[in-house]
mmCIF file as Biopython writes it, N, C-alpha, C and O atoms, coordinates in Angstrom:
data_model
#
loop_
_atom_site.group_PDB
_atom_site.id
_atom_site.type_symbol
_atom_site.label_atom_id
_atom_site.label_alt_id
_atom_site.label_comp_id
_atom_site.label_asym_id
_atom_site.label_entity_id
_atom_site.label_seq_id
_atom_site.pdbx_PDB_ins_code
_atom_site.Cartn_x
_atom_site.Cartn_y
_atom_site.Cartn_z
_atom_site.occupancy
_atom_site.B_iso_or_equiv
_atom_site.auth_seq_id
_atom_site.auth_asym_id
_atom_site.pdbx_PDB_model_num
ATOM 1   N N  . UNK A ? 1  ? 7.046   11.435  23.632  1.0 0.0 1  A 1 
ATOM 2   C CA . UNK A ? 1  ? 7.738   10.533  22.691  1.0 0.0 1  A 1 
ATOM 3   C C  . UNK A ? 1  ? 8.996   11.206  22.174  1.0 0.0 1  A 1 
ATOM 4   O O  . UNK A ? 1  ? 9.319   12.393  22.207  1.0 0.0 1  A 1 
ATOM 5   N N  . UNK A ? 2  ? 9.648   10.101  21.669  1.0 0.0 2  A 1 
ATOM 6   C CA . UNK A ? 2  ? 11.069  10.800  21.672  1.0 0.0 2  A 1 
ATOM 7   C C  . UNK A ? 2  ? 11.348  11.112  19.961  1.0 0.0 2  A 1 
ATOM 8   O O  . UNK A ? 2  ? 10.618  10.200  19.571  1.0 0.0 2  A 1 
ATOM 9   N N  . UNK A ? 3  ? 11.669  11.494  19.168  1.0 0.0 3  A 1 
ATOM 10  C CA . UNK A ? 3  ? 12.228  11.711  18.207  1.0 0.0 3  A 1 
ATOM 11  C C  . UNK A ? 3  ? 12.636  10.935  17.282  1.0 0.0 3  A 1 
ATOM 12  O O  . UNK A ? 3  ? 12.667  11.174  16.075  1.0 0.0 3  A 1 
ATOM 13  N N  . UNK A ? 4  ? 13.034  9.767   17.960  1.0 0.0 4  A 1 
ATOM 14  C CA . UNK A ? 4  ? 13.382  8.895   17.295  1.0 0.0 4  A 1 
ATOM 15  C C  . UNK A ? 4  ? 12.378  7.491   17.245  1.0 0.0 4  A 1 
ATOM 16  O O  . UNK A ? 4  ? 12.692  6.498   16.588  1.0 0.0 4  A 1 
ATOM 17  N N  . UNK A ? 5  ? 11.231  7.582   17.985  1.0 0.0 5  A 1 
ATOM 18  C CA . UNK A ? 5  ? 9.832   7.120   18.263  1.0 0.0 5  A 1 
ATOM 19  C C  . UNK A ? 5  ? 8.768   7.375   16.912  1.0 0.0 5  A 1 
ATOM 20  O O  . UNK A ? 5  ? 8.187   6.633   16.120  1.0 0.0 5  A 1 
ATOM 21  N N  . UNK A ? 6  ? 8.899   9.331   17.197  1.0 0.0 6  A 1 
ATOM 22  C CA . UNK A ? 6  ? 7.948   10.065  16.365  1.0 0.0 6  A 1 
ATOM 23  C C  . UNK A ? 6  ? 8.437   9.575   14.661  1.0 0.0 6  A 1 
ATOM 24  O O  . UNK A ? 6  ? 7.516   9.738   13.861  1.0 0.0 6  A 1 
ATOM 25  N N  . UNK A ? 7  ? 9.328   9.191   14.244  1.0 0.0 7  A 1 
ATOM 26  C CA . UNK A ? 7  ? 9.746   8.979   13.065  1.0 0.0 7  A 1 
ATOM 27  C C  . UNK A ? 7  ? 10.165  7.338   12.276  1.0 0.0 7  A 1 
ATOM 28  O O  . UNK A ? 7  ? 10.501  7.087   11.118  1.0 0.0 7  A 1 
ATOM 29  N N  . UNK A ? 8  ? 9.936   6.301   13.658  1.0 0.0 8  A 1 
ATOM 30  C CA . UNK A ? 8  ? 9.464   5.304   13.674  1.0 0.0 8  A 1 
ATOM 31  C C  . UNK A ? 8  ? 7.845   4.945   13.519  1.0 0.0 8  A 1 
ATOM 32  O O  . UNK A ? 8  ? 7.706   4.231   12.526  1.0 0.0 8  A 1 
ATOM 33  N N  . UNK A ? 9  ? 6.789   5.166   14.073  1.0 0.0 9  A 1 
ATOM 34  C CA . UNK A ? 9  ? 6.025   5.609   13.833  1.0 0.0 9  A 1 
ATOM 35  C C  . UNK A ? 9  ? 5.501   5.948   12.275  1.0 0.0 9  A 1 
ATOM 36  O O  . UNK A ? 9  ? 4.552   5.401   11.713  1.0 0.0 9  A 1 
ATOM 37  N N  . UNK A ? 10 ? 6.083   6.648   11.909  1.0 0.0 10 A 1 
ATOM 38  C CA . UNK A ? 10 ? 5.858   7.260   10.215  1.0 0.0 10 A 1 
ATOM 39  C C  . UNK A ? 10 ? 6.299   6.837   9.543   1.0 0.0 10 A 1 
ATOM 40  O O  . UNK A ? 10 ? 5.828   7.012   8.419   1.0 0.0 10 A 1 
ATOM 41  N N  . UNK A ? 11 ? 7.682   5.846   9.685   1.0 0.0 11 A 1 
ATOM 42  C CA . UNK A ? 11 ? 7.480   4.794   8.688   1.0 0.0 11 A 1 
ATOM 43  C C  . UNK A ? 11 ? 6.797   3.761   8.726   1.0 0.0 11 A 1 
ATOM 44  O O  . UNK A ? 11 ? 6.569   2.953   7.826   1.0 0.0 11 A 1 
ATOM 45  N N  . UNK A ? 12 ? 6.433   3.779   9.866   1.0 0.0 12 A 1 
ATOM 46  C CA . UNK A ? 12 ? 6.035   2.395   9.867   1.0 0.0 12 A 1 
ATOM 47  C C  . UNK A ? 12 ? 4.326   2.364   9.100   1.0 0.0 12 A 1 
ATOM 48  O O  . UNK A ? 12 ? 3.691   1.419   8.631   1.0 0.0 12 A 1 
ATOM 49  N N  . UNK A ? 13 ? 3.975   3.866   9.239   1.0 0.0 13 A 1 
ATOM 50  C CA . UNK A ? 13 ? 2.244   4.021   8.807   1.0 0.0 13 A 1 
ATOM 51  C C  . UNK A ? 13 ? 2.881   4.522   7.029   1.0 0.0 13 A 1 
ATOM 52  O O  . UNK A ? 13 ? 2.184   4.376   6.025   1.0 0.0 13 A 1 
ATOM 53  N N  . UNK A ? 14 ? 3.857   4.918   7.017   1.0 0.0 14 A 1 
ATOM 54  C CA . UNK A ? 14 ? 4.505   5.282   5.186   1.0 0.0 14 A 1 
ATOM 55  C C  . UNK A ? 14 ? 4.319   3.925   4.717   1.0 0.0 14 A 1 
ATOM 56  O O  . UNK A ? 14 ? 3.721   3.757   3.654   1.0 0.0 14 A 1 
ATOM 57  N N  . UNK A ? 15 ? 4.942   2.508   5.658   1.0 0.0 15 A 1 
ATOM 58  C CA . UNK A ? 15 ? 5.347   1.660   4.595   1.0 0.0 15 A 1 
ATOM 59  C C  . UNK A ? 15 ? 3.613   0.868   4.127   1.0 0.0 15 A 1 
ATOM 60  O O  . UNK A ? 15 ? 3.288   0.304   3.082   1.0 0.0 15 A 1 
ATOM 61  N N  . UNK A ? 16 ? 2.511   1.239   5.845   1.0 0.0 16 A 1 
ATOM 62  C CA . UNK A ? 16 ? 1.578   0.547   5.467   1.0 0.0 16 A 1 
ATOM 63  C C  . UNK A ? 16 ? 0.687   0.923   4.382   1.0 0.0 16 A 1 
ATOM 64  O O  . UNK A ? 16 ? 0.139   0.306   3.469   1.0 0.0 16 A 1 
ATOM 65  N N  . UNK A ? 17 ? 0.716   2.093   4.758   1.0 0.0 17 A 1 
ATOM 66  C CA . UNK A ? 17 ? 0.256   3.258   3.207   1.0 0.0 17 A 1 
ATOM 67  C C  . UNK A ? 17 ? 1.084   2.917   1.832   1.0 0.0 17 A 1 
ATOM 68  O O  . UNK A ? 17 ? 0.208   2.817   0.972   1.0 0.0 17 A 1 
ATOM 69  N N  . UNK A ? 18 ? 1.511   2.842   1.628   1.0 0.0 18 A 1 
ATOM 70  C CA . UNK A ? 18 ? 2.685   2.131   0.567   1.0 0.0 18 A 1 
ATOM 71  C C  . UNK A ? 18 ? 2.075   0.625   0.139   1.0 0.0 18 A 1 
ATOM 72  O O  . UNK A ? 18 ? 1.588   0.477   -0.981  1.0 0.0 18 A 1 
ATOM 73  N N  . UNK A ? 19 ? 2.120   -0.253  0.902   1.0 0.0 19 A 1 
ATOM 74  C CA . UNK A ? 19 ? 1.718   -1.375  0.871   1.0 0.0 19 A 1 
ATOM 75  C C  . UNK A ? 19 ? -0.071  -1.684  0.609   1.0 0.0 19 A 1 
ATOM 76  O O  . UNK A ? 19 ? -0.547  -2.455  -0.225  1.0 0.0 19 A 1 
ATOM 77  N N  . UNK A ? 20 ? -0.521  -1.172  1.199   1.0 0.0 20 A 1 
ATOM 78  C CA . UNK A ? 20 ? -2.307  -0.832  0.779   1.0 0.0 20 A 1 
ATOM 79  C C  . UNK A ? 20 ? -2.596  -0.299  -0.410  1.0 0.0 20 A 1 
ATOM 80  O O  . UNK A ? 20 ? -3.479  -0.817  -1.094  1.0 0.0 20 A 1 
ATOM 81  N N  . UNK A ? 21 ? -1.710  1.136   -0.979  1.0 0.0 21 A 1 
ATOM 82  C CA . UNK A ? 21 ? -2.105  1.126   -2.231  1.0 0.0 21 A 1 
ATOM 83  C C  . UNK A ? 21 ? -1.520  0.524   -3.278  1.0 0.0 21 A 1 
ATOM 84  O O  . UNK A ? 21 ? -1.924  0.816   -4.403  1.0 0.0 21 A 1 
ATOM 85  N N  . UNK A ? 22 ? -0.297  -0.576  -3.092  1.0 0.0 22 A 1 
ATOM 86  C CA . UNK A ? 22 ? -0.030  -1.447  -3.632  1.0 0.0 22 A 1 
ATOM 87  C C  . UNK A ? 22 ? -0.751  -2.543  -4.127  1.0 0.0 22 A 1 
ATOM 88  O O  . UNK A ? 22 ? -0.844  -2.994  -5.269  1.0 0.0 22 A 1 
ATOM 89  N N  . UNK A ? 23 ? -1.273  -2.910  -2.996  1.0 0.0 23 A 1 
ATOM 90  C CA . UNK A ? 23 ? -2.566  -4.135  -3.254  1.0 0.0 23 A 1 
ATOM 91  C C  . UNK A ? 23 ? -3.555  -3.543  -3.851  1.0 0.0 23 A 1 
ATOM 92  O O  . UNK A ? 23 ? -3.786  -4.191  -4.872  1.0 0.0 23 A 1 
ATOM 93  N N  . UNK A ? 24 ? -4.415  -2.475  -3.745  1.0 0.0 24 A 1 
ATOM 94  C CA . UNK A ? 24 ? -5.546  -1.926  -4.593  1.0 0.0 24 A 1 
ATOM 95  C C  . UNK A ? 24 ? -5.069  -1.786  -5.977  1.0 0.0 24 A 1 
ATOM 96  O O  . UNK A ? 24 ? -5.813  -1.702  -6.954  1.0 0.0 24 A 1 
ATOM 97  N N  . UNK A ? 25 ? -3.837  -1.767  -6.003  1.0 0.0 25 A 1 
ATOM 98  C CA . UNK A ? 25 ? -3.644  -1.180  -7.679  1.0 0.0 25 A 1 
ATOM 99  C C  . UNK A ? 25 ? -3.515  -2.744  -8.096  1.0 0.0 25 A 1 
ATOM 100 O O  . UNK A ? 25 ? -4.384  -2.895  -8.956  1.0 0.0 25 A 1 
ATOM 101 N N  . UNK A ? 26 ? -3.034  -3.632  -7.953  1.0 0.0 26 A 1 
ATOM 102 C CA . UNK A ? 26 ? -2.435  -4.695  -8.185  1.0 0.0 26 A 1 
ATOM 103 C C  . UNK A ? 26 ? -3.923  -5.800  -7.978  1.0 0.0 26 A 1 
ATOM 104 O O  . UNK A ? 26 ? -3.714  -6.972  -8.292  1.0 0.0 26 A 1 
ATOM 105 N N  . UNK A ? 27 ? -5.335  -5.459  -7.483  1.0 0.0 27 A 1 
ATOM 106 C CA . UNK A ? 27 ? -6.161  -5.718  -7.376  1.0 0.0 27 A 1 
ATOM 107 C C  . UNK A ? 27 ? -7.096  -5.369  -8.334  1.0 0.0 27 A 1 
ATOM 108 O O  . UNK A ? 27 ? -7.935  -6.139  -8.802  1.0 0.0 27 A 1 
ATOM 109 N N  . UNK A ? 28 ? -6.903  -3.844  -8.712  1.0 0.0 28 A 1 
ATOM 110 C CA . UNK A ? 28 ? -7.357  -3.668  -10.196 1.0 0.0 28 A 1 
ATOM 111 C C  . UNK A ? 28 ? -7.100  -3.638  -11.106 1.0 0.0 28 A 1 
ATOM 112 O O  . UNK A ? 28 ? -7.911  -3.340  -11.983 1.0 0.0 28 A 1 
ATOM 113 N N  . UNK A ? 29 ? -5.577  -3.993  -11.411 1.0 0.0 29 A 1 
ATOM 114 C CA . UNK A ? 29 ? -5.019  -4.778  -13.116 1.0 0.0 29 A 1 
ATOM 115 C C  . UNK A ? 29 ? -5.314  -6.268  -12.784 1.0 0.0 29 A 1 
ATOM 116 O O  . UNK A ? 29 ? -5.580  -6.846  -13.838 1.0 0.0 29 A 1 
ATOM 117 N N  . UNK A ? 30 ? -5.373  -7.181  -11.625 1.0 0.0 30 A 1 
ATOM 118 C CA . UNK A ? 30 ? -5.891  -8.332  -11.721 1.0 0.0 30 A 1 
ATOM 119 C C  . UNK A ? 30 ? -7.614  -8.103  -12.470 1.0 0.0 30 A 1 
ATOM 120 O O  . UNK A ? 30 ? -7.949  -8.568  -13.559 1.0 0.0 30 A 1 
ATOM 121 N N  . UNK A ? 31 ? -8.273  -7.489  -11.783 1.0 0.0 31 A 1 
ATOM 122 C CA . UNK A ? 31 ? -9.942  -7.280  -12.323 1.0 0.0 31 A 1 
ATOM 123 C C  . UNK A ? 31 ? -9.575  -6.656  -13.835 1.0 0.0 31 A 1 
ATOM 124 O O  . UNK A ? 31 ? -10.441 -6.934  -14.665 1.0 0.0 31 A 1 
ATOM 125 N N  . UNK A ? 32 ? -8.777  -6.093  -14.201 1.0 0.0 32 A 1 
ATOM 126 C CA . UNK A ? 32 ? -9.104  -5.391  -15.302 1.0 0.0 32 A 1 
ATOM 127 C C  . UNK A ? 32 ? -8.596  -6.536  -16.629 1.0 0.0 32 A 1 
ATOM 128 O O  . UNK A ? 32 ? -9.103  -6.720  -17.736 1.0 0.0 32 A 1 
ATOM 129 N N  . UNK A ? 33 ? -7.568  -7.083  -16.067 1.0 0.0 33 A 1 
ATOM 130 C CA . UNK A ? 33 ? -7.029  -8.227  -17.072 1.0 0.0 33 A 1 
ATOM 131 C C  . UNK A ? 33 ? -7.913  -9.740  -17.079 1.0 0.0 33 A 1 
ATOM 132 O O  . UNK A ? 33 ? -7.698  -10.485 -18.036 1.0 0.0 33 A 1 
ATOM 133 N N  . UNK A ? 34 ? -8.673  -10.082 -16.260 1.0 0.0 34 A 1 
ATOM 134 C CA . UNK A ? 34 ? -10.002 -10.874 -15.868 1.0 0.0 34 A 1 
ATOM 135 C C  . UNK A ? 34 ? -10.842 -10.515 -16.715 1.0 0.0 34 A 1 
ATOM 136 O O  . UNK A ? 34 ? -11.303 -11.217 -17.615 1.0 0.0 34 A 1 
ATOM 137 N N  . UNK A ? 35 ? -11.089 -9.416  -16.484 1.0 0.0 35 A 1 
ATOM 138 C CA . UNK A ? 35 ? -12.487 -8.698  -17.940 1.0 0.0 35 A 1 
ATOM 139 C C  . UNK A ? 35 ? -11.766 -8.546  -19.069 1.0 0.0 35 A 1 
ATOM 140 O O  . UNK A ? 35 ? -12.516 -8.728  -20.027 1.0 0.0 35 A 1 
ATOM 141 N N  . UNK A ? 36 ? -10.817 -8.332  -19.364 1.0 0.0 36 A 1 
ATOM 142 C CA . UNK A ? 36 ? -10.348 -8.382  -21.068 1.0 0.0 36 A 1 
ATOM 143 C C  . UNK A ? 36 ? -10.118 -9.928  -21.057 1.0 0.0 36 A 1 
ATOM 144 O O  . UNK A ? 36 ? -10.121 -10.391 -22.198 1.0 0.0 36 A 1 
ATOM 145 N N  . UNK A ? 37 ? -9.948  -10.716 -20.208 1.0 0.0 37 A 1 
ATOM 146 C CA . UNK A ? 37 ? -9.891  -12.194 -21.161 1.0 0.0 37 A 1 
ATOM 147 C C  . UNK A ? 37 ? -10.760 -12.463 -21.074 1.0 0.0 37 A 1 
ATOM 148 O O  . UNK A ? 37 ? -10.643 -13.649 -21.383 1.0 0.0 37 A 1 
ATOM 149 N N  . UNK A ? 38 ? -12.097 -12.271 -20.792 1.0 0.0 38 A 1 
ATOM 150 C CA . UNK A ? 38 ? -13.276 -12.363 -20.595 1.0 0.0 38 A 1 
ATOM 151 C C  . UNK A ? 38 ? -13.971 -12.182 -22.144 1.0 0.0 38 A 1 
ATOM 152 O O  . UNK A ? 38 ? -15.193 -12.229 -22.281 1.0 0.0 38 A 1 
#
């Protein structure tokens, strides 16, 4: 692989990593703001 492959690649798994713990966090101020109006 070429260099410019190997670093395509890593963003592309940075942005999904990025994006996954986006949703978990944004999944638990939804649950956490659910139980305080609760």
């Amino acid at each position: 692989a070429t260099a410019c492959e190997i670093v395509g690649v890593q963003v592309v798994l940075f942005r999904r990593s990025r994006a996954a713990s986006v949703a978990v966090s944004s999944t638990a101020a939804d649950t956490v703001l659910s139980a305080a109006a609760v």
